[in-house]
ZAKOL-404713 format. One record per residue (C-alpha): x, y, z. Coordinates in steps of 0.02 Angstrom, whole numbers, padded with zeros to 5 digits, always signed. Each point is the difference from the previous one (the first is absolute). Layout:
N
XYZ
...
END
This chain:
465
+01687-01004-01087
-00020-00018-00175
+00001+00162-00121
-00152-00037-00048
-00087+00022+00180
-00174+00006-00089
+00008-00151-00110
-00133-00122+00026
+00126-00144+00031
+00047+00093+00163
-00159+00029+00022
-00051-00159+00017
+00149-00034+00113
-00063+00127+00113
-00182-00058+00010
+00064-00161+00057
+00116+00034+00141
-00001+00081+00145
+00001+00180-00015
+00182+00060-00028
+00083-00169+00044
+00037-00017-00204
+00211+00002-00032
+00037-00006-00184
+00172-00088-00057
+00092+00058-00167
-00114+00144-00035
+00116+00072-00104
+00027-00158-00125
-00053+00018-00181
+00009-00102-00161
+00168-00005-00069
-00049-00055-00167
+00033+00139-00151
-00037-00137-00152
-00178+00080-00101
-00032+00171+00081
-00006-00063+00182
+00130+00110+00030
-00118+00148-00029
-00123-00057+00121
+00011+00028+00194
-00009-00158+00089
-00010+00061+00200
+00008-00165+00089
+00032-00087-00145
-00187-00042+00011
-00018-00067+00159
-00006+00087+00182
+00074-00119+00135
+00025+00007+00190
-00055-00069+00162
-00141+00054+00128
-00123-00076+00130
-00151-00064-00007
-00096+00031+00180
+00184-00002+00077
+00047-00143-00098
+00149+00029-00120
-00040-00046-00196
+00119+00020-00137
-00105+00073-00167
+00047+00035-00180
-00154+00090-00114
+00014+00017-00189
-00024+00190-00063
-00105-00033-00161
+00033+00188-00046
+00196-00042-00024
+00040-00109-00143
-00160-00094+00025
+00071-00061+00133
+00080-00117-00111
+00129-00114+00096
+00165+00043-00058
+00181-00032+00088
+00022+00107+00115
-00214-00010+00041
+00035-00184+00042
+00179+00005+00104
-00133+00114+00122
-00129-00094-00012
+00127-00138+00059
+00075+00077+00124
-00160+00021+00104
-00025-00187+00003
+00187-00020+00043
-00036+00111+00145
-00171-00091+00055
+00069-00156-00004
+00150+00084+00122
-00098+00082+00112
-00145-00131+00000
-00135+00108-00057
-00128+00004-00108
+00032+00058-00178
-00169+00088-00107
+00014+00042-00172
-00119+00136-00066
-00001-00060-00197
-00054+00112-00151
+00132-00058-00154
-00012+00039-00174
+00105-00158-00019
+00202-00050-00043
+00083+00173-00057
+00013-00002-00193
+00125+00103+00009
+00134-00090+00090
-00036-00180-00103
+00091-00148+00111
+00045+00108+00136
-00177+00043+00038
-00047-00205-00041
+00133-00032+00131
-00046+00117+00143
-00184-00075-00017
+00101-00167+00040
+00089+00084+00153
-00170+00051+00068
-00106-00167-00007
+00175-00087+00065
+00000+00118+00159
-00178-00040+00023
+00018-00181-00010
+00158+00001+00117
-00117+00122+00124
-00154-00137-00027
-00025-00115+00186
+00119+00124+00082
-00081+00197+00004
-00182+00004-00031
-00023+00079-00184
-00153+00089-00040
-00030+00078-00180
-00116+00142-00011
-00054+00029-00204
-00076+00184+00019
+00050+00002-00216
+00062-00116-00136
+00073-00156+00034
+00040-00106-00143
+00135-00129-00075
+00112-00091+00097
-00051+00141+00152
-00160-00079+00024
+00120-00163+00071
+00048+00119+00149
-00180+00035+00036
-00014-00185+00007
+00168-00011+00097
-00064+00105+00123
-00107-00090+00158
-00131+00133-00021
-00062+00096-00128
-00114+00144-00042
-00066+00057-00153
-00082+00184+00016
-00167+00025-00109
+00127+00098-00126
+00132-00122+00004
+00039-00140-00130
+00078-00168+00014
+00037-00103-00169
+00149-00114-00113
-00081+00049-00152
-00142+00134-00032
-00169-00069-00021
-00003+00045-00200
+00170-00099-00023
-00084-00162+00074
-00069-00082-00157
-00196-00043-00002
-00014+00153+00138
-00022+00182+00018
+00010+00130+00125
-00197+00009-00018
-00065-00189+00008
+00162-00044+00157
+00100+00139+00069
+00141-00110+00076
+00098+00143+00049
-00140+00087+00120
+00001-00004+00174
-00153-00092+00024
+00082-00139-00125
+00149-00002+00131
-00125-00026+00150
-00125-00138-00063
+00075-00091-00129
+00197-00005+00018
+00007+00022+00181
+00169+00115-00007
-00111+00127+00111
-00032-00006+00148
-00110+00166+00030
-00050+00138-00133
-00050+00184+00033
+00030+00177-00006
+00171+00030+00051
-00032+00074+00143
-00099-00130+00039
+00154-00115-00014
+00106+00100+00076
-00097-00026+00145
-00025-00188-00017
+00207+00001-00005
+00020+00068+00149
-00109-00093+00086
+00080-00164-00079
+00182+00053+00053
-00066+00040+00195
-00094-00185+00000
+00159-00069-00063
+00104+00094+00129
-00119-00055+00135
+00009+00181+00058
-00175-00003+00092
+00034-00103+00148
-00083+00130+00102
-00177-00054-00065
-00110-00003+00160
-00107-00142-00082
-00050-00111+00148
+00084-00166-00034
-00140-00108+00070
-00118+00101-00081
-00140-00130-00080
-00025-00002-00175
-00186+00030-00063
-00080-00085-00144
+00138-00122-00056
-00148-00118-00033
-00043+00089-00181
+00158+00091-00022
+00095-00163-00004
-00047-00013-00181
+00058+00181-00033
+00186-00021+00038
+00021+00204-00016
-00154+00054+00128
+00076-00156+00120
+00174+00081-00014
-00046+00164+00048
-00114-00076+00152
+00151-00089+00058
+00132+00137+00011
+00082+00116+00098
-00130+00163-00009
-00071-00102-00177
+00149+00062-00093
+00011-00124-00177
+00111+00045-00119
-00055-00108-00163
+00132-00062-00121
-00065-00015-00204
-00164+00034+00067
-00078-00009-00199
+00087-00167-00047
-00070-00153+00026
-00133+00027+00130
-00037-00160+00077
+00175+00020+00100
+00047+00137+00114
+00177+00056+00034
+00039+00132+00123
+00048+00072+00156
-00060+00021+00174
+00084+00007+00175
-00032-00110+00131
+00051+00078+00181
+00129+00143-00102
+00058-00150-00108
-00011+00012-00182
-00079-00148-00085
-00004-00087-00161
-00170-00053-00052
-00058-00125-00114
-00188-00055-00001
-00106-00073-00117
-00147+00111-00062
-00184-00067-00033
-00102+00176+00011
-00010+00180-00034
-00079+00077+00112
+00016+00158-00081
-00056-00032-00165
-00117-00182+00058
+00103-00112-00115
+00037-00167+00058
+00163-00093-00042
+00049-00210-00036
+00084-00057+00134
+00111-00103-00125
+00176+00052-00028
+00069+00098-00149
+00178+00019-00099
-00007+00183+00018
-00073+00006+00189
+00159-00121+00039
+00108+00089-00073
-00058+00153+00091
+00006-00079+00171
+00183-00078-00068
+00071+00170-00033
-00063+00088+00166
+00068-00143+00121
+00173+00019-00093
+00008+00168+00044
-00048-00043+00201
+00136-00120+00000
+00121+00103-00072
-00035+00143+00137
-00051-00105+00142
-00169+00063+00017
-00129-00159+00070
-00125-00075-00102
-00179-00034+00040
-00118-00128-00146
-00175+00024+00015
-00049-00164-00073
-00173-00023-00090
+00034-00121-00134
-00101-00155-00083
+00087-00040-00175
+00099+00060-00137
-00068+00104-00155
-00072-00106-00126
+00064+00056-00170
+00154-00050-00131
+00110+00175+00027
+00000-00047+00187
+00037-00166-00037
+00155+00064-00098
+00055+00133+00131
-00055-00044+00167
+00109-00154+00042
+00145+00104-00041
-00068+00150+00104
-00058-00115+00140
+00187-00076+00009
+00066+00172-00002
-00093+00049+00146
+00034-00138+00092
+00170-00001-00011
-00009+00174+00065
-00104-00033+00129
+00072-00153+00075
+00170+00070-00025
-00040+00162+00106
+00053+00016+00183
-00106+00162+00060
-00124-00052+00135
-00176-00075-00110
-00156-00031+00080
-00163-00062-00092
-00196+00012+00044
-00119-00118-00098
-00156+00126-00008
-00112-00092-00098
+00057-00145-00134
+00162-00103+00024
-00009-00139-00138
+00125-00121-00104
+00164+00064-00050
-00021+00162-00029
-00052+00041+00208
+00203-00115+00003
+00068+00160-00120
-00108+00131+00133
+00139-00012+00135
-00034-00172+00090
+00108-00059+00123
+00088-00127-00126
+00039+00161-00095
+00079+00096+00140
-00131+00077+00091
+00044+00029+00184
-00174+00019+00063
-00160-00052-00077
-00169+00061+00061
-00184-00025-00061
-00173+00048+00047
-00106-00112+00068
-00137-00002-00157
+00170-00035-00105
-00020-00143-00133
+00152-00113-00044
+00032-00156-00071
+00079-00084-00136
-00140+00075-00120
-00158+00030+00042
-00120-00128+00057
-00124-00016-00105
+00132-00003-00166
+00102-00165+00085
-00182-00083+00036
-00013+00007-00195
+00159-00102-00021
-00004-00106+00131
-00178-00064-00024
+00006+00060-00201
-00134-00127-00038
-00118+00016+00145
-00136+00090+00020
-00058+00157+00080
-00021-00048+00137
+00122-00114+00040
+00115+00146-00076
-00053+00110+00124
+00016-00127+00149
+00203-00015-00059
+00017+00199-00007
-00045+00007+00177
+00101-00148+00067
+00134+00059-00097
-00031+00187+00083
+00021-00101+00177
+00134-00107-00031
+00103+00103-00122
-00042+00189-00021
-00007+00145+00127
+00100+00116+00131
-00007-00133+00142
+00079-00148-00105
+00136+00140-00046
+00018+00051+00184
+00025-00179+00069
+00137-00037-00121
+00090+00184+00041
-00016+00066-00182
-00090+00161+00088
+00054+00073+00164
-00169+00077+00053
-00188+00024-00030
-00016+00194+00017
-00161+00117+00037
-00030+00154-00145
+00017+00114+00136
+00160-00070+00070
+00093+00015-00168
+00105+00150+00030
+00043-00060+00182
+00075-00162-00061
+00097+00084-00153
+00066+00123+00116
+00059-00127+00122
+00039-00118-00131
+00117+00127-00114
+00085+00047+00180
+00027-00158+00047
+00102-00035-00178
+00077+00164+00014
+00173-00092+00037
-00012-00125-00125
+00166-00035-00079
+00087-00096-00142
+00118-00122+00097
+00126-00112-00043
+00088-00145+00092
+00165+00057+00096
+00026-00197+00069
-00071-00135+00009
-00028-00134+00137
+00141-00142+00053
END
């Protein structure tokens, strides 16, 4: 253990783990740098306290900046530690937290210091889609650090932690006072680098119980697996309330819950199976705000980011799809197409096990981007008050008939419902698999998730004479 058994970078080691399964590597390392005076100073650590533990029985490497040494400024010697715990992750196939409170590059040690920060973001980029990373800002995080918050597949931001490039005052036409960009809440609504903020102990928490959900750890959960799920009906619209109805024991573990609100990332477990979720969100029921059902740039991009990661660790994906449109404005019209492609790529490209459930709205293209069939879904369900078409009724009576009246308007929209739109036209030409029952829904996800359990990526060994 490191000589400084009190500091509050072990500290927050220890609050995290399990009790005494911490093991600290190269406690005794210190800055070897004597240019200035910082050959006067002590440097235990060199800044940095490093080691390995487990999280409910599940082994974690950790590294946690000591703001009380040097600032816990990233030096040489800081970095080749910080290093070596994502060298070790990646070995071992664990998950690798980092606990950051920097003052920044070391001044003191000029392009060595430049370069170590260079070491660091290259271990985290070689560790990205193969460990899960998860930064933890409990202090300052700025410069080129905030890119390994942002490397990282989750991060959280405690209520005293700050996240930045450049300080609010150095952003010209701004001030710390009018837009705090570096504040937590800044990380959590508007840049969507967080994914939770709190207390730290608060996080801690919330850590732990992300690492078990990843580690599927919980496959002892007595849940009954036919058990039917209540009040779908109105919590279809709240993606977050139908998540937690849904799951094993209503366990929902939210990804960037403050960005972008209108779609939900997350996970639940289906039968002791972890599970991606991606659902579009028209209500709060919480706070009673409602939602478009149109889709955004930044809710895309969301959803984009979250199915990457489920591919990468082979954890199924489940689209709750409740979509009518795309936003209606000129940023989305510069961002959205590119986002969109992004996500589809990513989506279509994936080979984890992907069912979707129409629960409300299922029109035009962007119900195609939702997980369709023609996108890769393997199983598509809907309920049976589920509306789908082309677009919406009453919108293609206006161009079909453009000149007609009223009336005559309104006799089109309801030929073309008949002839073109709804669940039953989809059924008979096998774009959905089954018409589904709100209290069925975790019965068929169950069985359907089990049944796709063995899905594999195949290739052709021969072919036929």
């Amino acid at each position: 253990m490191s000589e400084r058994k009190n500091s509050l970078a072990v500290q927050r080691v220890e609050r995290l783990l399990d009790d005494n399964s911490f093991v600290e590597l190269g406690a005794d390392i210190t800055a070897r740098n004597t240019d200035f005076t910082l050959n006067r100073e002590k440097a235990p650590s060199d800044g940095v306290v490093c080691g390995h533990g487990t999280i409910n029985g599940n082994l974690v490497f950790v590294y946690s900046q000591d703001p009380d040494v040097l600032g816990g400024t990233i030096g040489e010697m800081h970095a080749k530690k910080i290093a070596r715990i994502y060298e070790m992750a990646v070995d071992m196939n664990a998950p690798v937290i980092g606990i950051i409170d920097c003052g920044g590059v070391r001044l003191d040690e000029s392009y060595d210091a430049l370069e170590s920060m260079g070491l660091i973001t290259s271990e985290a980029a070689d560790a990205s889609g193969v460990v899960p990373e998860i930064a933890a800002v409990f202090g300052k995080c700025g410069g080129g650090l905030s890119a390994i918050a942002s490397i990282s597949d989750f991060t959280f931001v405690s209520d005293k932690g700050s996240v930045f490039l450049n300080s609010p005052d150095a952003i010209p036409g701004n001030s710390v006072d009018s837009c705090d960009s570096s504040s937590p809440e800044f990380a959590y609504k508007k840049s969507g680098i967080c994914d939770i903020t709190g207390t730290e102990e608060e996080l801690s928490e919330k850590i732990r119980e992300l690492v078990s959900i990843l580690a599927e750890d919980d496959e002892d959960d007595e849940d009954d697996l036919n058990r039917a799920s209540t009040g779908l009906e109105d919590k279809r619209y709240d993606t977050r309330e139908f998540a937690k109805e849904i799951s094993d024991s209503h366990v929902f573990f939210e990804t960037k819950q403050g960005f972008e609100k209108n779609m939900t990332t997350g996970f639940i477990r289906l039968g002791g199976m972890t599970v991606g979720l991606v659902g579009n969100r028209s209500r709060c029921s919480k706070c009673g705000k409602d939602f478009s059902t149109d889709l955004t740039a930044a809710g895309i991009r969301k959803a984009a980011d979250f199915i990457r990661f489920c591919d990468a660790f082979d954890y199924p994906v489940l689209t709750l799809t409740n979509v009518s449109g795309y936003e209606k404005s000129v940023h989305n019209e510069i961002t959205l197409p590119r986002e969109l492609a992004r996500f589809a790529v990513g989506l279509a490209s994936s080979d984890v096990p992907k069912i979707n459930l129409i629960t409300d709205s299922a029109f035009g293209t962007p119900y195609i981007f939702m997980n369709s069939k023609s996108l890769g879904a393997d199983i598509v369900m809907a309920y049976p008050d589920s509306k789908m078409g082309i677009m919406d009724a009453s919108l293609a009576s206006k161009i079909i008939c453009e000149d007609g009246t009223s009336e005559e308007q309104a006799e089109v929209a309801e030929k073309f419902e008949e002839i073109q739109s709804g669940t039953a036209q989809a059924l008979r030409r096998g774009y959905i698999d089954r018409i589904i029952n709100f209290s069925d829904t975790r019965k068929y996800l169950i069985a359907g998730f089990e049944m796709l359990e063995s899905k594999a990526e195949y290739y052709r060994k021969h072919t036929a004479k």
